[in-house]
Structure formats: C-alpha cells, structure tokens
C-alpha positions as CSV (number, residue, x, y, z in Angstrom):
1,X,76.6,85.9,117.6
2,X,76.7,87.6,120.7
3,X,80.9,87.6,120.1
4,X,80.6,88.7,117.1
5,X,78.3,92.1,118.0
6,X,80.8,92.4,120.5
7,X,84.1,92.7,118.5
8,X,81.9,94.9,115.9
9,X,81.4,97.4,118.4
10,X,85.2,97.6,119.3
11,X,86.7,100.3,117.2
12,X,90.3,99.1,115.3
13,X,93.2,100.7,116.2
14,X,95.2,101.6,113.4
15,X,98.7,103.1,113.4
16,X,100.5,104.5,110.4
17,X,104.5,104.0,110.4
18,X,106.2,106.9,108.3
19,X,109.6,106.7,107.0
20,X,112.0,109.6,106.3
21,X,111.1,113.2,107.3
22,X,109.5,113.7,110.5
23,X,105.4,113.9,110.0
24,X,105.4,115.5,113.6
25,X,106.6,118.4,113.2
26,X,105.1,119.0,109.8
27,X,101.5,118.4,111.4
28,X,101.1,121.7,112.8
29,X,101.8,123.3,109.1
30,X,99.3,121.1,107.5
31,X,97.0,121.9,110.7
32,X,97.5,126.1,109.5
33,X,97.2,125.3,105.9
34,X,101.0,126.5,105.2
35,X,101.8,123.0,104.3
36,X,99.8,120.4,102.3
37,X,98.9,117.1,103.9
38,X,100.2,115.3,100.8
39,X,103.1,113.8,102.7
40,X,100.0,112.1,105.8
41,X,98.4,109.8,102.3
42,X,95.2,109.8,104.1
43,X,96.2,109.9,108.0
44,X,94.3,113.2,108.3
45,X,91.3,112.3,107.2
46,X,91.3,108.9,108.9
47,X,91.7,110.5,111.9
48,X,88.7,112.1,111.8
49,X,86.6,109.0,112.2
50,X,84.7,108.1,115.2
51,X,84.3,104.8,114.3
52,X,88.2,103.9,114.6
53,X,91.7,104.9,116.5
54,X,94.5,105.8,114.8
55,X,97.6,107.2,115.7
56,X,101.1,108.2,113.5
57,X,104.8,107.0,114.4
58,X,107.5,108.7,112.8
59,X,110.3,105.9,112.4
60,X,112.8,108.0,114.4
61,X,110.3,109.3,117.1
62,X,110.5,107.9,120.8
63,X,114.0,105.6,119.9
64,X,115.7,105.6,123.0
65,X,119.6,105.3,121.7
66,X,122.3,107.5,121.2
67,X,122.1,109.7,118.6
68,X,125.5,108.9,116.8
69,X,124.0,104.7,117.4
70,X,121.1,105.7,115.2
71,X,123.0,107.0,112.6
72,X,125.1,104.2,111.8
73,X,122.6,101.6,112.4
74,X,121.3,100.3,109.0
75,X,117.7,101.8,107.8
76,X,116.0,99.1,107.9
77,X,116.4,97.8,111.3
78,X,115.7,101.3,112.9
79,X,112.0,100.4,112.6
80,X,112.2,96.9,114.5
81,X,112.7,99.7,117.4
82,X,109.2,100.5,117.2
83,X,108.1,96.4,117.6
84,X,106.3,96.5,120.4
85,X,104.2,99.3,120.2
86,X,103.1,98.1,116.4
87,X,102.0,95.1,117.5
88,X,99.6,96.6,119.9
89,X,97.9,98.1,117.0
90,X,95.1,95.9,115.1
91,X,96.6,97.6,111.7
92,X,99.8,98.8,110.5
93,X,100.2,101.3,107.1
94,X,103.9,101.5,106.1
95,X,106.0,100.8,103.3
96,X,109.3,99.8,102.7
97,X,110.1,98.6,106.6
98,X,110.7,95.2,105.6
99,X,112.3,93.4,108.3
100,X,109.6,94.9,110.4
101,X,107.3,93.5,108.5
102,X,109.1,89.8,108.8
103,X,109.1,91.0,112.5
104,X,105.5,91.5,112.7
105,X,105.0,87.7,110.9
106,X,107.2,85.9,113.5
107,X,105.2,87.7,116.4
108,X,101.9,87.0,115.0
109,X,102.3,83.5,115.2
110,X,102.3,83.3,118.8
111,X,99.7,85.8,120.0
112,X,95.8,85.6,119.9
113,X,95.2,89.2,118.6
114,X,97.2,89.8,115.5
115,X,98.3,92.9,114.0
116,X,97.6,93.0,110.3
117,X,99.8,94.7,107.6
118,X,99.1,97.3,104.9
119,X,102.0,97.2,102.7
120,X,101.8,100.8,100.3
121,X,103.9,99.7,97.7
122,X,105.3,103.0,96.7
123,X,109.3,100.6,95.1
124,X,107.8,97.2,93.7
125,X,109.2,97.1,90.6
126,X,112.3,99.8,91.4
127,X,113.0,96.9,93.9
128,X,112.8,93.7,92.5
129,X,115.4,95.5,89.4
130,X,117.8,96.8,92.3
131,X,118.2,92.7,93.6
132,X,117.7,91.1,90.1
133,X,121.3,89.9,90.3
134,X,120.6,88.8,94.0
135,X,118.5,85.7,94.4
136,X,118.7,85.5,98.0
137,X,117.9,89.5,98.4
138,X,114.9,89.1,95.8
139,X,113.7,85.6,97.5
140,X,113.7,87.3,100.8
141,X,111.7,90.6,99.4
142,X,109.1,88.6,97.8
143,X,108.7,86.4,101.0
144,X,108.1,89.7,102.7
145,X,105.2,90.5,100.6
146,X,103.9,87.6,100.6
147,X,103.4,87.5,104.6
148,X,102.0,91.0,104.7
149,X,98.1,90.8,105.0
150,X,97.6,93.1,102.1
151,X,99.1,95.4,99.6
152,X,98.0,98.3,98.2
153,X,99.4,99.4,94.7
154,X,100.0,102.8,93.5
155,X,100.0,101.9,90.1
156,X,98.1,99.1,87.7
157,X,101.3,98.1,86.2
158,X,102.4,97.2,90.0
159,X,99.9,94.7,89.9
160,X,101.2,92.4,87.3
161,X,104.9,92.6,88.6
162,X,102.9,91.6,91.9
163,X,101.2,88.6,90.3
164,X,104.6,87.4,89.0
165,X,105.9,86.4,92.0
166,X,103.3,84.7,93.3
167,X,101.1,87.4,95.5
168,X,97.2,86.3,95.0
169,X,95.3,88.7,93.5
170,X,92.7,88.7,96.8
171,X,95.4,90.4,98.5
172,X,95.9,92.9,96.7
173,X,94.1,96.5,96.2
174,X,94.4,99.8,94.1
175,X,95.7,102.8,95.8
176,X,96.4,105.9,93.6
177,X,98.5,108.6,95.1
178,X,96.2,111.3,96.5
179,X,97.4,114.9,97.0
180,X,96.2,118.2,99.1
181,X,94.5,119.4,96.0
182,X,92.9,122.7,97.6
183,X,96.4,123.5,98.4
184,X,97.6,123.6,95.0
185,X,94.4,124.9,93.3
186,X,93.7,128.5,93.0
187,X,92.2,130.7,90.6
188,X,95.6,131.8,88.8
189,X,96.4,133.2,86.1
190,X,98.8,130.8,83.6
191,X,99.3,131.9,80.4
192,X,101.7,134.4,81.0
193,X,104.6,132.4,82.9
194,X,107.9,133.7,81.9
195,X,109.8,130.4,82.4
196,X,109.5,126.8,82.0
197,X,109.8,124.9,85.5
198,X,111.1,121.5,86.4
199,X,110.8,120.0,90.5
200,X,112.1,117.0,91.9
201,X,114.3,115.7,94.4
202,X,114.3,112.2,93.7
203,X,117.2,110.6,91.8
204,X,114.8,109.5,89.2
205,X,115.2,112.5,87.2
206,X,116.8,113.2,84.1
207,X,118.7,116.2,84.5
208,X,121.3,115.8,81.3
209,X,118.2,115.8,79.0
210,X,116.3,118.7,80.4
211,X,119.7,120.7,80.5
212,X,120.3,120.0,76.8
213,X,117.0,120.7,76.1
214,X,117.0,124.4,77.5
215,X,120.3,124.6,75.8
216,X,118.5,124.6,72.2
217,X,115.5,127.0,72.6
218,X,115.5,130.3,73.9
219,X,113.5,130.4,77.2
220,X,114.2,131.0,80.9
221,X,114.3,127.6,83.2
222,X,114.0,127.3,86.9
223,X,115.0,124.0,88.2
224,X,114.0,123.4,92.0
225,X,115.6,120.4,93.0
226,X,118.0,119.2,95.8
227,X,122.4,119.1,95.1
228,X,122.3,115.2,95.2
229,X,120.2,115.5,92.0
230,X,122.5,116.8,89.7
231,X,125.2,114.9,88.3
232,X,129.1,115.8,88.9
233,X,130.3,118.1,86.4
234,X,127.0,118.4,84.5
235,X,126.8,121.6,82.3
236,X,123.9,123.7,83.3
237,X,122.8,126.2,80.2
238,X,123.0,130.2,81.1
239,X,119.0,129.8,80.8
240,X,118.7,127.6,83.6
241,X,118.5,129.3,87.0
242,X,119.2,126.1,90.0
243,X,117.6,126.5,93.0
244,X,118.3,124.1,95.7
245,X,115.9,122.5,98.8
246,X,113.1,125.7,98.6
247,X,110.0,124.9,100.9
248,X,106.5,123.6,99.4
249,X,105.5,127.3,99.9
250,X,108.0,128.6,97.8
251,X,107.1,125.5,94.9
252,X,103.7,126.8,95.1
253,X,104.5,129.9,93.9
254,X,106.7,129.1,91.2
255,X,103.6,126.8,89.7
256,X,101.5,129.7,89.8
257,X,104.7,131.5,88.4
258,X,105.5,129.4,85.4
259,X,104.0,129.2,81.9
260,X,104.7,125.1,81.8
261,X,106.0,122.7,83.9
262,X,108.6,120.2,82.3
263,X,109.2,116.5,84.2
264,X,111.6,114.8,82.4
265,X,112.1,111.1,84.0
266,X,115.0,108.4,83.6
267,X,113.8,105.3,81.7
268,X,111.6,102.2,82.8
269,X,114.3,100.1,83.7
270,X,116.4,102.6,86.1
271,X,116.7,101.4,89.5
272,X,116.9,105.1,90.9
273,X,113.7,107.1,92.2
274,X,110.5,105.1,92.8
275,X,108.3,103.1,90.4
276,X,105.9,106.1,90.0
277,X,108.5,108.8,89.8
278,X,107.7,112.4,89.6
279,X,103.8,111.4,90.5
280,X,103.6,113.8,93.2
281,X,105.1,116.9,91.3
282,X,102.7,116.2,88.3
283,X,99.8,115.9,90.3
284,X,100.7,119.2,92.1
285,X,101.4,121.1,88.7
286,X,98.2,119.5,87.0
287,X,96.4,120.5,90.3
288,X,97.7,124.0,90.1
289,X,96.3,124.0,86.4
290,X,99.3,123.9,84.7
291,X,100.5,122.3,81.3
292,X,102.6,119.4,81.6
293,X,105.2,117.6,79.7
294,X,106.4,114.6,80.7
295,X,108.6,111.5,80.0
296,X,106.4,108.6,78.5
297,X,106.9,106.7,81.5
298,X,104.0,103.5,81.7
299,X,103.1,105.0,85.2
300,X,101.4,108.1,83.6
301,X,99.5,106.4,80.9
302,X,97.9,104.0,83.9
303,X,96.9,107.9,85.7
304,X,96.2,110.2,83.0
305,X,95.6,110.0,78.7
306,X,98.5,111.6,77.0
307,X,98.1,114.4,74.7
308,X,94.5,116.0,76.9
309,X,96.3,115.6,80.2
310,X,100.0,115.8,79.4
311,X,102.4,116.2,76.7
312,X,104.3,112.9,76.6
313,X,107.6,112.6,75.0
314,X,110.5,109.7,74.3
315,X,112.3,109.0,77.2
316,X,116.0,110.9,76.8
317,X,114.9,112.7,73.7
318,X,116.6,116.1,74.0
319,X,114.8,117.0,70.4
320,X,111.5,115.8,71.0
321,X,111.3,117.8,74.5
322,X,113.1,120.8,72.6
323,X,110.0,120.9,70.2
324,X,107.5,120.1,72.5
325,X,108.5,123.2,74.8
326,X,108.7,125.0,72.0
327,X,105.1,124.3,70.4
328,X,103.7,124.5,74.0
329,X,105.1,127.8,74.8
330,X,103.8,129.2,71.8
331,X,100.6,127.9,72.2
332,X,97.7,129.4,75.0
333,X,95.2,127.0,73.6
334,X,96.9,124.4,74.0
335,X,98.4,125.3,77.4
336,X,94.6,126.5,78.6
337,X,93.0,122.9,77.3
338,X,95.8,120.8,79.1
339,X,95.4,122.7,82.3
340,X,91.8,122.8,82.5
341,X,91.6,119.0,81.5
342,X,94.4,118.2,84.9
343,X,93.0,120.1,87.6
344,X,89.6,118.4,86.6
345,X,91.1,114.4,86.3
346,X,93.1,115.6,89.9
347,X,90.4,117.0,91.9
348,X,88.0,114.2,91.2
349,X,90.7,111.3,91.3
350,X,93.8,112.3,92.8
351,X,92.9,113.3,96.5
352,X,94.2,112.2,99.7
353,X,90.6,111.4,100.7
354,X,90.4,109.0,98.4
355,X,93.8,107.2,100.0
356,X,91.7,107.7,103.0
357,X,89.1,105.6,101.5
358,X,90.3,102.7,100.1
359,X,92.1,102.0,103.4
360,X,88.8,102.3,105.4
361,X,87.4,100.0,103.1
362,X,90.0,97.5,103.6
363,X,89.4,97.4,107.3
364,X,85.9,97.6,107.4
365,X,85.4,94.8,105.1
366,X,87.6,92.9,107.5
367,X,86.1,93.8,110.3
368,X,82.7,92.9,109.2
C-alpha cells in the first residue's frame, strides 16, 4: 500500500515525439496567437497540468551528425537517434516512428521502469495498402503495433482494419483529430465569397477532378496547395488562380474570403495522403463557418452526417461536383444551414482539448 501511495504521488513524465516540420520554432507563433496549435494535437494543453511532466522532441532536434549524414539517412531510422532520451520518459506519443517503436520493445525488456507507447495512428489503413504486395513489410508493421502499449485511432473505420490483424480491442482507444477552433472561428461574414476555395498539400487530393469541374461552371477558383500536388502537365482552367505554400495566416483569410470551400479527395483505396485525408482543412473551413463539399470518403461519414454538415459527392465525379457547386453557390440558405450546423459539431467535438483528454485519461487510468 505504502508503494503504491508512493508511485501515485510521482507525476508521469510524458514526452511527445513529432515528425516532419519543426514544432519548436512554431511554438512561439502558437504562444502569440499568429499560428494555431493544431499541428501540438493536445501538447499545449497537456502541458498545462500540474499533475504530470511533459516535454516535446522534434525528430530532427538535438541530432548530433552532419547535416548532409541526416539527409541521406533513411526517415525512419532518424528517430532511433533520439533512444535514449525516450526511454527516460514513462510515456511516449508519436506516430509513424516504427523502428523506434521496435527499439523501445527490445529495451523494455531489460529495464525495471518501462516506457509505454502511444501509437496515434494517423496511416493504418494508407499503410497496410502501401505493403499489401509485401508480406514481410506488412508482417513486420503489424508486429509493431502489436508491441506498442496502445493505440489511439483517428477514425472508427481504423478500428476494424486494427482488429483484423490481430490488435485486442483493450488496447485500443478513440482519438478524433482536434483543431485550434478559436483560431478559425470568427464572426464573418460568408455569403458573399467571390470564389470557390480548395486547400491541401497532401498527395491525397484530386486535382484532375476539381480542375475539370471549374472548367464547366462559371466561377472564380483559388487553389492553395503545394507544387508536388499537382500532376505533370495537368491543365489548369483560366478560372482557377494556383497559389503555392501561403502561410496558415494567409489560409485564414481566404476561408473568411470564400463563398464555399471544395475538398475533392482521391478514392478509398489510394495509397497516397493519410487514411483521414483532408480532415484538417475541413475541420478548419467548417470551423471558420463555411459550406463544405467533399468527396464521400468513409472517414467523413464516421466525423460528420452528410447533407447538414457537408455536401458529399461521388468520388471522381467531375458532374456531380459541377452541380453541387453550382446549386450551393446559388443557394445562401443552404450555405447559411451548412455553416452554422459545422462550426457547432467542431467546437463541441473537434478541439485539441479533447486530444488532450483522451490521452490524460489513458495515463491516468494506468497510473491508478
């Protein structure tokens, strides 16, 4: 008993491991409210707490090798880097660092105190289809989520692919995407946009449809996206003005600016983009109030009802999404209803306080 009181009143060191773009030198911007804290999925709020520790590493942060060694060492064995300090941590919250997380296994086996992984599982199923033809790639993901201590899913579809391969369901948790809603949400006025905007910078997007779309109806596009997105040679409409890497400031502006907002997604079984693509940009845009139409991907129908929070339509249906922008743009009930009804599912569901959440809970109910 007297152990026990005693660990209790320990607080759990937690450490989140980001991928990609650098989290420290972003903090400061979130810190002066010029950036949202989307991008932390509950770090910021976590912090906070006086009944735990925790600390950020950025995957390319405090790597003591030559510049031009990091860049042609493979991505996934940057993070094995960071080893030793992860394991002095009583939690980890990563995704995707999978030979870390093999690492972290391995180690645990011969220490006392272990450190305990959080796998976000932001590419489950975009995974498993990239090594379907690969039995030793797909035996060795599977064996990595299967040694994590638990996982939390973005998405309810996640959950079945999840069961499929053999994770129990006791290790597994919801997590939906959360976003800096009070970023997005101001008191704007949208039913006078003068052009129909599309964001994204993840190759999950569909810009061939969208183009051919704008080329059949008579209204100004803005596309904010990233030159890796568009495909060689593609035609782009006289319509449709491009506008390449702009800042979140600048995105804000053009949701406040735009009379829709259009995300038009590749199909279920692309293994481009993540298994929720496009979930940040709709929650931003349905945050902001706007009226959203969006490729019936099954990840949407799990986050929002189709038809009061969004306009769905057939995957690569240039028609369908002609008509669509057309009946929306021509329509300020419609527009009004759809926008009202998405910045109320957001701001109740869709916060980074609730990733916050869910993660507390899943240590606290291990530590007690």
């Amino acid at each position: 008993m007297e152990s026990r009181e005693k660990n209790q009143n320990l607080k759990p060191k937690v450490l989140f491991l980001y991928l990609g773009a650098s989290r420290r030198k972003l903090l400061g911007k979130v810190q002066d409210k010029t950036e949202p804290d989307s991008q932390f999925r509950g770090y910021l709020q976590m912090k906070e707490r006086e009944d735990m520790s925790v600390e950020f590493l950025d995957m390319y942060e405090e790597v003591n090798l030559p510049v031009w060694l990091i860049r042609i060492l493979p991505f996934q064995l940057i993070p094995l880097l960071h080893l030793p300090k992860v394991l002095s941590f009583d939690y980890l919250i990563a995704s995707d660092a999978l030979f870390l997380a093999t690492a972290v296994d391995v180690a645990n086996k011969f220490r006392l105190r272990t450190t305990k992984w959080i796998f976000v599982g932001i590419n489950i199923d975009v995974m498993l289809r990239r090594h379907a033809h690969n039995p030793f790639r797909k035996w060795l993901l599977t064996r990595t989520w299967k040694k994590v201590w638990r996982i939390a899913y973005l998405e309810r579809n996640q959950k079945q692919t999840l069961l499929s391969v053999g994770i129990p369901e006791e290790r597994m948790t919801y997590m939906p995407l959360g976003i800096d809603t009070d970023f997005f949400t101001k008191d704007k006025r949208l039913t006078e946009g003068e052009f129909v905007l599309s964001v994204g910078r993840d190759l999950g997007r569909d810009f061939e449809t969208l183009f051919s779309a704008a080329a059949l109806v008579p209204y100004r596009f803005v596309v904010a996206t990233a030159p890796k997105n568009l495909p060689e040679g593609i035609e782009i409409p006289p319509n449709v003005e491009i506008l390449f890497d702009i800042d979140i400031t600048e995105i804000n502006s053009l949701y406040e600016r735009a009379r829709m907002v259009c995300l038009v997604l590749k199909g279920e079984e692309t293994t481009e983009g993540s298994d929720c693509t496009g979930q940040t940009v709709i929650l931003e845009a349905l945050a902001a109030g706007q009226a959203v139409i969006a490729s019936d991907r099954r990840w949407l129908r799990s986050y929002f009802e189709p038809g009061k929070d969004y306009v769905p339509v057939p995957i690569g249906s240039v028609e369908a999404l002609a008509d669509s922008i057309t009946e929306l743009w021509n329509n300020e009930a419609k527009r009004r209803s759809l926008g009202q009804a998405g910045i109320a599912k957001v701001r109740s569901l869709y916060r980074t306080e609730g990733m916050a959440a869910v993660l507390v809970n899943l240590i606290k109910r291990d530590q007690y």
